[in-house]
C-alpha positions as a printed NumPy array, in Angstrom:
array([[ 90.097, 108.606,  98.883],
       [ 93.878, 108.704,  97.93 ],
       [ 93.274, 112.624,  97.33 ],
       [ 91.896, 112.54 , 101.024],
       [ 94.486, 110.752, 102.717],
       [ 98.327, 112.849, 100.649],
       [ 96.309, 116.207, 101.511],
       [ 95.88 , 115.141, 105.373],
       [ 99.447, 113.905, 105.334],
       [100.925, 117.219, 103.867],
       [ 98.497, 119.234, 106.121],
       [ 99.932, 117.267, 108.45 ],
       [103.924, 118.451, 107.674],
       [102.81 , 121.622, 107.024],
       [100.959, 122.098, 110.534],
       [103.774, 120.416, 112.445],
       [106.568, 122.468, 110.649],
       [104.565, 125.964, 111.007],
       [103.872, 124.973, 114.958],
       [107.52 , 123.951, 115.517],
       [109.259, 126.571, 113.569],
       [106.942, 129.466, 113.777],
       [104.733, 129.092, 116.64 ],
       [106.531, 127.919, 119.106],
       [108.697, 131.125, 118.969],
       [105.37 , 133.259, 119.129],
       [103.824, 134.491, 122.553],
       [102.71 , 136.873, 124.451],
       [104.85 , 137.16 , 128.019],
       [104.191, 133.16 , 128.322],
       [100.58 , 134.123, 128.93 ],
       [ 99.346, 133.434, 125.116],
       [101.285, 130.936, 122.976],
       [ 98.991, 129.322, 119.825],
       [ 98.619, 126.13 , 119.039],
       [ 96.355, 125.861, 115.567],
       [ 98.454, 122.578, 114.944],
       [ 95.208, 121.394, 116.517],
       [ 93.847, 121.942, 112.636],
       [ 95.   , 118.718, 111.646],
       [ 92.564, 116.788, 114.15 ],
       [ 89.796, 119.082, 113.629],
       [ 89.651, 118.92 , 109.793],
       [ 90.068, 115.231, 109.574],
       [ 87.02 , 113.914, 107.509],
       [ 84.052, 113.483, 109.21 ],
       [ 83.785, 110.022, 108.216],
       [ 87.173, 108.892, 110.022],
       [ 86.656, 106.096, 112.295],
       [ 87.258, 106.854, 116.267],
       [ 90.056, 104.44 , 116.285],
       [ 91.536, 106.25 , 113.564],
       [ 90.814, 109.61 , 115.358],
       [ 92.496, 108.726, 118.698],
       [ 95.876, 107.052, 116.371],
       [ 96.463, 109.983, 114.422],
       [ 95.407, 112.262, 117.89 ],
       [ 98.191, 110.713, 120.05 ],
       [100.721, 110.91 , 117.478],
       [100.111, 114.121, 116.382],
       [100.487, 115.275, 120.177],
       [103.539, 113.004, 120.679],
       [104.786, 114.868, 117.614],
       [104.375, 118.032, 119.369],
       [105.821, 116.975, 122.263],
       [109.002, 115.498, 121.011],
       [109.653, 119.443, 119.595],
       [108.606, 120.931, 122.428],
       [110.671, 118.471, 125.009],
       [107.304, 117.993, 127.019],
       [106.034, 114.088, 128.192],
       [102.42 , 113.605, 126.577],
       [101.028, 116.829, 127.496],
       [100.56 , 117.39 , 123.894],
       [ 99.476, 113.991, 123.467],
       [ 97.175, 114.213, 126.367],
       [ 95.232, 117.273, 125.161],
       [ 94.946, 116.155, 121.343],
       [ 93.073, 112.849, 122.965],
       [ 90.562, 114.973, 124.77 ],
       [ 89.89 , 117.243, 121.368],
       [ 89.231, 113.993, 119.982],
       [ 86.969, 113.205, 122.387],
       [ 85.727, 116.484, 121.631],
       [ 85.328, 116.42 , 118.446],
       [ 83.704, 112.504, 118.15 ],
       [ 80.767, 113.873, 120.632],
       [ 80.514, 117.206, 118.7  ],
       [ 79.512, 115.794, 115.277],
       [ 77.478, 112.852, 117.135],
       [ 75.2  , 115.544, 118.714],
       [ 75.048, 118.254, 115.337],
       [ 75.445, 116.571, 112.57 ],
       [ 72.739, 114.537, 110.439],
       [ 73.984, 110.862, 110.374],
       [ 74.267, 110.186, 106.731],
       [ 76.883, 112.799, 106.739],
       [ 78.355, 111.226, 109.844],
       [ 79.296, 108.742, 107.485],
       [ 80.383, 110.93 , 104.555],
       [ 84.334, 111.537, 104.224],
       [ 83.875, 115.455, 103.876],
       [ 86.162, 117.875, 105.758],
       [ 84.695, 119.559, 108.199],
       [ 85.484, 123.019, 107.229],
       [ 84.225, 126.439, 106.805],
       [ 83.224, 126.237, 103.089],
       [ 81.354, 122.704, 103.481],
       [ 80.059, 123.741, 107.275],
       [ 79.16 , 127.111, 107.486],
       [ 80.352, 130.032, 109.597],
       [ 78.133, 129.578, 112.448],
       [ 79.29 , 125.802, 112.8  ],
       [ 82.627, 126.177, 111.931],
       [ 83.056, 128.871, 114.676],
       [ 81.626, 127.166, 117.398],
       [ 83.645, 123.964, 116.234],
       [ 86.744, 125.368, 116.687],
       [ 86.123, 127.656, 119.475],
       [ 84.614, 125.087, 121.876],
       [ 87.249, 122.787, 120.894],
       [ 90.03 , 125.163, 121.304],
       [ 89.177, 125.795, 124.514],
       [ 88.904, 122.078, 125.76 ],
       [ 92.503, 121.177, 124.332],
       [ 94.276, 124.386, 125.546],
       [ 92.025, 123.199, 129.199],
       [ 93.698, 120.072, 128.985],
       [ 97.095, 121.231, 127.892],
       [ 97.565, 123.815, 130.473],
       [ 96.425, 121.695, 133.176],
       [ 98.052, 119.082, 132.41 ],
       [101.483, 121.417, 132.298],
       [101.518, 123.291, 135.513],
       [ 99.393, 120.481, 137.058],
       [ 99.02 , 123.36 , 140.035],
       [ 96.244, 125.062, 141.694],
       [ 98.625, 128.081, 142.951],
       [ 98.24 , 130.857, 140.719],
       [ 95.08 , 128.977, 139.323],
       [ 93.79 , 132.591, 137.941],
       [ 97.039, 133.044, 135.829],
       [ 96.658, 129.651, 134.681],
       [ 92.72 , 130.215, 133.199],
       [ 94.191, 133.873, 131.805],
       [ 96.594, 131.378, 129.86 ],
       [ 94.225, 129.408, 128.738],
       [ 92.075, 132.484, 127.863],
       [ 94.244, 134.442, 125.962],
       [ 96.092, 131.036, 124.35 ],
       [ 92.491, 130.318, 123.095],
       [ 91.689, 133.849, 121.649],
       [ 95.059, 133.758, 119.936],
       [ 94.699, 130.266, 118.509],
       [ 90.864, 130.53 , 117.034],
       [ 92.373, 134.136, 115.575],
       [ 94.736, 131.89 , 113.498],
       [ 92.703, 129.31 , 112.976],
       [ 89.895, 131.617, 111.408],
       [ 93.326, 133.193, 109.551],
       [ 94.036, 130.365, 107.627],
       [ 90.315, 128.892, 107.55 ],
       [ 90.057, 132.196, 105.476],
       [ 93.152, 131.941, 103.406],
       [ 92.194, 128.372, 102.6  ],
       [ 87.993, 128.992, 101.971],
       [ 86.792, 127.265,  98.98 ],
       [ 83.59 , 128.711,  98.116],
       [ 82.542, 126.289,  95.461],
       [ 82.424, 123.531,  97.906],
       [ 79.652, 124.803, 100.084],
       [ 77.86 , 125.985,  96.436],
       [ 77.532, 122.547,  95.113],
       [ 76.453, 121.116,  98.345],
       [ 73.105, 123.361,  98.652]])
């Protein structure tokens, strides 16, 4: 459990650091900026209770926000992946490992999981965040092409690092 909780908090740094450094620099004509600082919310253990999940959501979005000089849009949209993400693994997953403290990941999950875990919920936060920004219906298509092309970009480096960071034994031992 101790394991668990340093490699969340460095994941934690490290996400932060990468999105505020890196990331924040990186886009595409303002029409595709990523955000796979959303990682650390996703890839909490599964186990996590909501509480929990809606704590460490809302501070990991006021995080962003104080970097990014917004007021709670961040926060806003890391609530609504939490959302998200509680009714995601109430509706697919089994419920004794519901209550199991394993990451939800590519290596214990499976591809075809995995992907449509972080797609779906890729495209609800970067709904909420852009929303939530220009909180405008002129322009409304440019505003979905943001969101679009925001999305594509983030699952591409989310599915990046998911890669870099695959641990096959982990899925092995569970079968």
């Amino acid at each position: 459990m101790g394991k668990v909780i340093i490699f969340n908090i460095i994941r934690f740094v490290v996400l932060i650091a990468m999105q505020v450094v890196l990331f924040k620099n990186i886009g595409y004509y303002n029409l595709a900026t990523p955000f796979p600082y959303i990682l650390i919310i996703l890839l909490l253990p599964i186990g996590t209770p909501n509480f929990v999940l809606y704590v460490l959501a809302f501070l990991t979005g006021l995080t962003v926000d104080a970097f990014y000089d917004s007021i709670g849009v961040h926060a806003a949209a890391c609530v609504a992946l939490t959302w998200y993400r509680i009714f995601f693994h109430r509706i697919t997953l089994d419920v004794d490992v519901q209550d199991s403290f394993e990451t939800p990941s590519l290596g214990n999950m499976g591809a075809k999981w995995f992907l449509s875990y972080i797609s779906i919920g890729t495209l609800i936060h970067h709904f909420v965040l852009l929303h939530v920004e220009y909180f405008s219906f002129s322009n409304y298509l440019s505003t979905l092409l943001s969101i679009l092309l925001s999305s594509i970009f983030t699952i591409l480096l989310i599915i990046l690092i998911s890669i870099l960071i695959y641990k096959r034994k982990s899925r092995l031992l569970s079968n």
